[in-house]
C-alpha positions as a Markdown table, in Angstrom:
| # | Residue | x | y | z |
|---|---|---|---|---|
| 1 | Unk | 120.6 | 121.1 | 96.3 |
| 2 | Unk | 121.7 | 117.7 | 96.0 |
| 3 | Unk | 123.2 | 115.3 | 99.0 |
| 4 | Unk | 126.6 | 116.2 | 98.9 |
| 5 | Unk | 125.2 | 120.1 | 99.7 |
| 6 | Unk | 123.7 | 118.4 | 102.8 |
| 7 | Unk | 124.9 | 118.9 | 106.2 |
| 8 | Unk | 127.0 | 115.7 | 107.5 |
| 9 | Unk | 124.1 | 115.0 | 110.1 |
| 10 | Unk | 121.2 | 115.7 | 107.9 |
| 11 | Unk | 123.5 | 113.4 | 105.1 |
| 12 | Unk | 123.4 | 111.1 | 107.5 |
| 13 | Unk | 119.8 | 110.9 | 108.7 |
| 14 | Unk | 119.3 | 110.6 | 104.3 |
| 15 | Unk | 121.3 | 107.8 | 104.6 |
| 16 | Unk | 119.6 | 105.9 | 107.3 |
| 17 | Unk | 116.3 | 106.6 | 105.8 |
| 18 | Unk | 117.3 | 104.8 | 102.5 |
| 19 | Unk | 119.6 | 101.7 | 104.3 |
| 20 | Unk | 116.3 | 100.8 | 106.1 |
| 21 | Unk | 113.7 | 101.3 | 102.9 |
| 22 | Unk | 116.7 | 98.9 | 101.4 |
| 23 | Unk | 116.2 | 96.7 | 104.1 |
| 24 | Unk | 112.3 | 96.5 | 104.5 |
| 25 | Unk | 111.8 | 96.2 | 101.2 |
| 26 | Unk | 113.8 | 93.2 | 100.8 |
| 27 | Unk | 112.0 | 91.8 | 103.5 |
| 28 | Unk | 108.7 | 92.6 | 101.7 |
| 29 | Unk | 109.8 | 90.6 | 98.5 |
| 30 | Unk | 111.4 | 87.6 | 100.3 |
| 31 | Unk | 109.6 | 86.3 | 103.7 |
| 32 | Unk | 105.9 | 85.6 | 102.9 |
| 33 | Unk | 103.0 | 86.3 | 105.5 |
| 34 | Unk | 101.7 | 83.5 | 107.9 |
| 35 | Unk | 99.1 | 83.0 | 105.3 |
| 36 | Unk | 101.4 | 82.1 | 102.9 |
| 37 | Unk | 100.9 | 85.3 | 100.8 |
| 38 | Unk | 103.6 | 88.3 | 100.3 |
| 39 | Unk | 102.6 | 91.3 | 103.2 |
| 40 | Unk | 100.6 | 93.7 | 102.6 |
| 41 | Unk | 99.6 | 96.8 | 105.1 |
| 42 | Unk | 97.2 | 95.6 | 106.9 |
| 43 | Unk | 99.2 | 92.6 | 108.0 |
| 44 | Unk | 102.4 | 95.1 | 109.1 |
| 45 | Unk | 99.6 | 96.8 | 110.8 |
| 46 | Unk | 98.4 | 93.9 | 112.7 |
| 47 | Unk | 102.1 | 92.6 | 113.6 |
| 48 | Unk | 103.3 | 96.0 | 114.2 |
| 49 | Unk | 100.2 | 96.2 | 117.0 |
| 50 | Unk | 100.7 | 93.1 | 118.4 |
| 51 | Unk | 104.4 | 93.9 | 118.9 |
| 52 | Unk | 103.2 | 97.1 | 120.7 |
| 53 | Unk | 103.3 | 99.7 | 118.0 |
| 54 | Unk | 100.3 | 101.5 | 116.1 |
| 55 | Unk | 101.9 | 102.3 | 112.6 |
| 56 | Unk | 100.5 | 104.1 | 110.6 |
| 57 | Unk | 99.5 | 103.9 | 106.6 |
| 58 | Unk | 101.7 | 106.8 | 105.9 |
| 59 | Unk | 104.4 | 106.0 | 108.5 |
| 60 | Unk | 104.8 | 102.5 | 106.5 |
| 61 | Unk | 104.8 | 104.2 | 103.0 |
| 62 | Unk | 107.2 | 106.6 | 104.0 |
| 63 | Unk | 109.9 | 103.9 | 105.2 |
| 64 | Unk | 109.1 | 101.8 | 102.5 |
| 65 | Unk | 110.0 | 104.6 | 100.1 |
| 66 | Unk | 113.1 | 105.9 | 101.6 |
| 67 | Unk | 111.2 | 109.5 | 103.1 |
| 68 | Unk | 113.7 | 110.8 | 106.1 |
| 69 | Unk | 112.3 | 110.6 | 109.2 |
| 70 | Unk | 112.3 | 110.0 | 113.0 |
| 71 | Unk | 111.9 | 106.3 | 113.2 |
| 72 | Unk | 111.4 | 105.9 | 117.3 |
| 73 | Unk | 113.0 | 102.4 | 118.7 |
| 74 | Unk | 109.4 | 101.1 | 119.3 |
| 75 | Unk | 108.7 | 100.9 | 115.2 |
| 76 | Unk | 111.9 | 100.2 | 114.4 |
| 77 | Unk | 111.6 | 96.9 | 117.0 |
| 78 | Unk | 107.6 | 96.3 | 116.0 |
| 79 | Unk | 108.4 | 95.6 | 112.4 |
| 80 | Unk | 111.6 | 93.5 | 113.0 |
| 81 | Unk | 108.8 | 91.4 | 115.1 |
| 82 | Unk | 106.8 | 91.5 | 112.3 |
| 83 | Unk | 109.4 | 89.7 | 110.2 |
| 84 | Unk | 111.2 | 87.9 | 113.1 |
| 85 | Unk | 114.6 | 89.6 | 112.8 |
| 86 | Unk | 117.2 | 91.5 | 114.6 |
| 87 | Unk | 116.4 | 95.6 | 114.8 |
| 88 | Unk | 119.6 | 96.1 | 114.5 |
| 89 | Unk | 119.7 | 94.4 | 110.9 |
| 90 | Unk | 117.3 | 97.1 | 109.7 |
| 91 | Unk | 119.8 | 100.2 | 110.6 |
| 92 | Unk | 122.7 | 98.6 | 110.0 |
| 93 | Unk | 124.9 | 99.2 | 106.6 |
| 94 | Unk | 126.1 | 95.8 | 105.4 |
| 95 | Unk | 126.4 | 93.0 | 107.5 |
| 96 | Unk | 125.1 | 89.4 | 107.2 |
| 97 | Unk | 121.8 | 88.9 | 106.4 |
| 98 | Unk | 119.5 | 87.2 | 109.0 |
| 99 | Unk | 119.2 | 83.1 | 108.9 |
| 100 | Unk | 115.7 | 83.6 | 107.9 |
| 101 | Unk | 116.5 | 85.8 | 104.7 |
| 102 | Unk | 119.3 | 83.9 | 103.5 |
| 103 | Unk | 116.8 | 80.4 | 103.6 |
| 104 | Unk | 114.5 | 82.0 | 101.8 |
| 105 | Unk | 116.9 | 84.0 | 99.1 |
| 106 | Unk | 118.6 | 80.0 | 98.6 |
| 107 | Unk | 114.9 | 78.5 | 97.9 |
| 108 | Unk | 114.0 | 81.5 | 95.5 |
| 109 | Unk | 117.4 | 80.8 | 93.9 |
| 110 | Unk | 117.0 | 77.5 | 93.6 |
| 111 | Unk | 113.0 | 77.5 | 92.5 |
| 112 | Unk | 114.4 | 79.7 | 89.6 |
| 113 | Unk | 117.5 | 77.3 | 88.7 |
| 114 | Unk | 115.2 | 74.6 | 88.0 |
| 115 | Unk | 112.6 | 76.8 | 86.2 |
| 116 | Unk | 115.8 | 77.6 | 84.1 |
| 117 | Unk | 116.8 | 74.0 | 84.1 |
| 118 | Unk | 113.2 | 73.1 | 82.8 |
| 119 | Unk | 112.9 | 75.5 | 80.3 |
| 120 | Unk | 116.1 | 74.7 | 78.7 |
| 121 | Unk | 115.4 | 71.0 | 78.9 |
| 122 | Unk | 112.4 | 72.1 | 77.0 |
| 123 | Unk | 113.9 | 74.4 | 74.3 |
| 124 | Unk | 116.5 | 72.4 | 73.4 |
| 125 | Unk | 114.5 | 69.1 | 72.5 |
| 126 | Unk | 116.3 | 66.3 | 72.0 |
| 127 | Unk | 119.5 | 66.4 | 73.8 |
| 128 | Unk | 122.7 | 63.9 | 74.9 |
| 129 | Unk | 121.8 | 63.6 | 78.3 |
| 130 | Unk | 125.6 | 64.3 | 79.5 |
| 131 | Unk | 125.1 | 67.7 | 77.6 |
| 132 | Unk | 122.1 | 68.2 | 80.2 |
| 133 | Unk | 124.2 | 67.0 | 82.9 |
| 134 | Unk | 126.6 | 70.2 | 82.6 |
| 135 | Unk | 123.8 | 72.7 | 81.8 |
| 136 | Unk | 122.6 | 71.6 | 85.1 |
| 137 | Unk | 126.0 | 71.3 | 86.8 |
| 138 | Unk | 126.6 | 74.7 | 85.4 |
| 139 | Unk | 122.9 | 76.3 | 86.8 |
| 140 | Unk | 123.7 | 74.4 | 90.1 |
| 141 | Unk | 127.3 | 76.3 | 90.8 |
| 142 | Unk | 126.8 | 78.9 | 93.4 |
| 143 | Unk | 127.4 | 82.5 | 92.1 |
């Protein structure tokens, strides 16, 4: 049985399940912990609780993966706490990212433009400097 064999509601709930694994796990690989470091599950433990919300090891691996489930409110508002965003953005399809996500997506883009930018200045060796000029005018452009 695949998903199109799938009832519309029970297609649906599928569909939830994998917009907010999607959405979390963006969040994991973009906004860093308070310490600096990428979360783990002990710190969405601790943020979760603090927000009000015991969540569970399996709970977390089952969103993160995309499992369907009954996701109550409380969660789903505890771990937009954890990673100061809107709930909303974690069930929604689409839509604009939060403020937060987008600074941090533009510094990762931009940390790897100048790791390109380096490298290339480094590969190529010797090079007319106005030839450098459009390598870097060309890794600058937005895509």
């Amino acid at each position: 049985m695949n998903e199109l064999d799938l009832p519309p509601d029970r297609q649906a709930a599928v569909r939830r399940a994998e917009i907010l694994a999607r959405k979390i796990n963006l969040l994991l690989d973009v906004i860093m912990s308070d310490s600096g470091k990428p979360f783990d599950y002990p710190a969405i433990r601790d943020g979760a609780q603090k927000a009000g919300y015991y969540l569970s090891r399996t709970r977390w691996s089952l969103l993160k993966s995309g499992k369907e489930q009954v996701v109550p409110d409380e969660a789903l508002r505890a771990i937009a706490a954890v990673f100061d965003v809107d709930p909303e953005y974690l069930i929604q399809d689409g839509g604009k990212l939060p403020e937060r996500v987008e600074a941090e997506l533009e510094l990762i883009r931009s940390m790897r433009r100048a790791e390109v930018r380096n490298f290339a200045a480094r590969a190529l060796g010797p090079v007319d400097p106005e030839a450098l000029r459009a390598i870097a005018k060309i890794l600058d452009e937005d895509d």
